[in-house]
N, C-alpha and C positions, 0 to 999 in steps of 0.2 A: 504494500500500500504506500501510494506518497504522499510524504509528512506534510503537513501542513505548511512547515518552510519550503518546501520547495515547492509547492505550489505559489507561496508570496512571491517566491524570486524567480518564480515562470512567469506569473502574470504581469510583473514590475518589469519585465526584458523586455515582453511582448507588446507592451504598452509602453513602454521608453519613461518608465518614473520609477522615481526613488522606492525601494521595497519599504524603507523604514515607514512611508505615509500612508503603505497598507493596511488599513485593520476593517475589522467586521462591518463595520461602519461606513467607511469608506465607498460614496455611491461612485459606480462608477462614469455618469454622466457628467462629474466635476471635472476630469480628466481628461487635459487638454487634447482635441482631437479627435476624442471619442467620439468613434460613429461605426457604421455597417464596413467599413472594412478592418476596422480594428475589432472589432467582432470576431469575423474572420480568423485576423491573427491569431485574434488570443484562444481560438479553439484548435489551429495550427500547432499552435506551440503546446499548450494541455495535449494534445493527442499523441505531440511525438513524444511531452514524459511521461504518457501511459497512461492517461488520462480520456477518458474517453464522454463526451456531452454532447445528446441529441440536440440537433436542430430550436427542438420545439422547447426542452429546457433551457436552452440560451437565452433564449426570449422571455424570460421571466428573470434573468438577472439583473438586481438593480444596482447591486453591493459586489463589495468583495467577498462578503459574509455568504451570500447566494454564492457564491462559486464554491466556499468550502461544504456547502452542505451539500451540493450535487455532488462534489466529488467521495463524501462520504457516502449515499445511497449502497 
């Protein structure tokens, strides 16, 4: 299973920000840039660390907090 840090510092590569500004909290529409192909990315990048998130779960994430709970399922 991947740890929780490495999920912060997948999606902090993928999205070009600071891991430290990561927390549960963190929506991620504050994040300069953010739109449908950073999307993309950052499901890109989750898949090749093993990570695996439907289409249709992506589309409900608002947070950083949302990505760790899909990736626990």
């Amino acid at each position: 299973m991947v740890s929780d840090e490495q999920i912060r510092l997948t999606v902090a590569d993928a999205l070009g920000v600071d891991a430290a500004k990561l927390d549960p909290e963190t929506p991620l529409n504050t994040i300069a840039d953010f739109d449908s192909v950073q999307v993309l990315t950052l499901m890109l990048a989750l898949d090749e660390a093993g990570v695996k998130l439907l289409p249709n779960d992506v589309g409900k994430v608002r947070t950083f907090g949302d990505i760790l709970v899909l990736v626990r399922k």
